[in-house]
C-alpha positions in Angstrom: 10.3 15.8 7.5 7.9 13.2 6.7 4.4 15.4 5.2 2.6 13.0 3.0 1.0 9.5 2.8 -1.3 7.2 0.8 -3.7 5.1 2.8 -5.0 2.0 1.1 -7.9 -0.3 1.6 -8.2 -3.6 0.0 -11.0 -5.8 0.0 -10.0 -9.6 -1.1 -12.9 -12.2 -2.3 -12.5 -14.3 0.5 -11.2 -17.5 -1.8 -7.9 -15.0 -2.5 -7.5 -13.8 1.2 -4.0 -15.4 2.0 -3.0 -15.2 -1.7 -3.7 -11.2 -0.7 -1.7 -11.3 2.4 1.2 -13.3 0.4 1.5 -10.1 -2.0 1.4 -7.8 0.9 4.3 -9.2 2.5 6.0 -10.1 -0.9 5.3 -6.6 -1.8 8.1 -5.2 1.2 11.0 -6.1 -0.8 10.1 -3.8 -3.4 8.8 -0.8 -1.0 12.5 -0.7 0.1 13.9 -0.4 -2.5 11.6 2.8 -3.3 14.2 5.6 -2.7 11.4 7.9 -2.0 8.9 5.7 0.2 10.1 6.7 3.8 7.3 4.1 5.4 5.6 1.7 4.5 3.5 -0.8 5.9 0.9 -3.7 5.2 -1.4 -4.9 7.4 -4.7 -7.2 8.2 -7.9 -6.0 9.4 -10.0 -8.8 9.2 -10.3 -11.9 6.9 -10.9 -10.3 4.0 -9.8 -7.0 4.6 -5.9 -5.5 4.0 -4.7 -2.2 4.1 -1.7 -0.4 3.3 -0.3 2.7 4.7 3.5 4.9 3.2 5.4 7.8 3.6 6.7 10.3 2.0 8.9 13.8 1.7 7.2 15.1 -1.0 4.8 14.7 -4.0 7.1 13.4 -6.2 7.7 10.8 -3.8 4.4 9.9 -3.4 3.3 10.0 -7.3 6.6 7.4 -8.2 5.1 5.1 -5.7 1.6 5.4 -7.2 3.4 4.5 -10.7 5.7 1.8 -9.0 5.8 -1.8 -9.0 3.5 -2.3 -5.9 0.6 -0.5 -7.1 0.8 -2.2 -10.3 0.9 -5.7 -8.6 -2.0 -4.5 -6.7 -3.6 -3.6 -9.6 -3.4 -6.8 -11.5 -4.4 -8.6 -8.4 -7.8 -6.3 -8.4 -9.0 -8.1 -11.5 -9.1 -11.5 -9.6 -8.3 -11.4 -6.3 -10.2 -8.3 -5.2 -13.8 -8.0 -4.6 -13.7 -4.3 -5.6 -10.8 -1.8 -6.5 -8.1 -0.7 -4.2 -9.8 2.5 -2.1 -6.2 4.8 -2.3 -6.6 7.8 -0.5 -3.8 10.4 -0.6 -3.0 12.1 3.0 -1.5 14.8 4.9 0.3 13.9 7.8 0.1 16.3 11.3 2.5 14.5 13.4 5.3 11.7 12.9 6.8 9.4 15.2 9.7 7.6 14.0 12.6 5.3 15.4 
């Protein structure tokens, strides 16, 4: 069963907004190809604001994603796209849904 996540806020200077969102959704390719990232999904809160939010089985899971390719994209991005670091919260998760 599905017991952990990462919830992810990301704040874009609002000259980098779309080149944000087109790292998001470049960024999918890689997440499924994560053996160990059940979930994972990108999304828009407003104009400047992005989130993401993944799944996983167990800590190991979730620390190889931490270490992956998406969070280091995300990191370079934070130099120049961002107008403040990623906010990466680790979570527990109560109840899952899935297909």
């Amino acid at each position: 069963m599905t017991k952990l996540g990462l919830l992810a806020r990301i704040e874009a200077k609002p000259e980098y907004a779309e080149k944000v969102e087109a790292l998001l959704r470049d960024a999918a390719q890689p997440a499924e190809q994560e053996e160990h990232t059940v979930t994972w999904f990108a999304f828009r809160q407003s104009a400047t604001t992005f989130g993401v939010f993944d799944t996983f089985e167990d800590e190991q899971g979730r620390q190889g994603h931490l270490r992956g390719r998406i969070a280091a994209a995300l990191m370079e991005a934070a130099e120049t796209m961002l107008s403040e670091a990623p906010d990466i919260r680790p979570v527990d998760l109560l109840a899952v849904k899935l297909p």
